[in-house]
N, C-alpha and C positions, 0 to 999 in steps of 0.2 A: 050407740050406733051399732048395727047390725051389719054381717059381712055384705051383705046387699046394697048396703048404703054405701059402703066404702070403696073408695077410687079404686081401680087396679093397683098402681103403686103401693097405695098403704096394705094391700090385701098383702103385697108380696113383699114387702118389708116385713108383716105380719110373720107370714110363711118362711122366711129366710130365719128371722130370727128365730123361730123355734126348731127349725134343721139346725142349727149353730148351737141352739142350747142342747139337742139330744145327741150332735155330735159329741161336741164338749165332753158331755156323762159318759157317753157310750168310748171315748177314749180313758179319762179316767177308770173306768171300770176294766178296761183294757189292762192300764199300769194294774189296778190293786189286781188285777190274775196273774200279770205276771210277776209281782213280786210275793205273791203265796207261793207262786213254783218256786222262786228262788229259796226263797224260807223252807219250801218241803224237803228242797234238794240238802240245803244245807244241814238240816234236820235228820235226815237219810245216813249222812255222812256222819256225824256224830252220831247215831244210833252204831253204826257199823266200827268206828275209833271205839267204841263205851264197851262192847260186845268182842272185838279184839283183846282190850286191855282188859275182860272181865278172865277171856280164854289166858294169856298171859299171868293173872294170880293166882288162877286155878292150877294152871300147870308148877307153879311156882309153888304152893301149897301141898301138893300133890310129892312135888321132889322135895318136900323139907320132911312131909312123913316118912316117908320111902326111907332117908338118910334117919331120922331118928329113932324108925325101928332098928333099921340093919346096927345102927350102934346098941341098943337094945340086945337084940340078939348077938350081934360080938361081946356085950359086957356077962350075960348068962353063960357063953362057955368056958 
């Protein structure tokens, strides 16, 4: 059956259901964007904690050298 054969009705039951099914997607697709933002954000923030704590054992490396020269150089005089 051809859209020409078809009653009005069925034409727009036709047409309704397929606005419903590309609603449908086009809100899923909605969710999966907004939960890549959340995952980016979250991902963000862990980059930036990882990059803190990397500054934090560097400086912490940094002052263990510093203390085991200076005892170095206090055990030489």
């Amino acid at each position: 059956m051809t859209d020409d054969t078809r009653s009005r009705p069925h034409r727009f039951a036709s047409v309704l259901a397929t606005v419903t099914a590309l609603l449908a997607l086009a809100g899923c697709g909605a969710e999966v964007a907004g939960g890549a933002a959340v995952v980016g954000a979250m991902q963000a923030e862990q980059a930036t904690q990882a990059r803190q704590q990397q500054a934090q054992v560097v400086d912490g490396l940094k002052a263990a050298q510093a203390a085991s020269l200076a005892r170095a150089a206090s055990a030489a005089d």
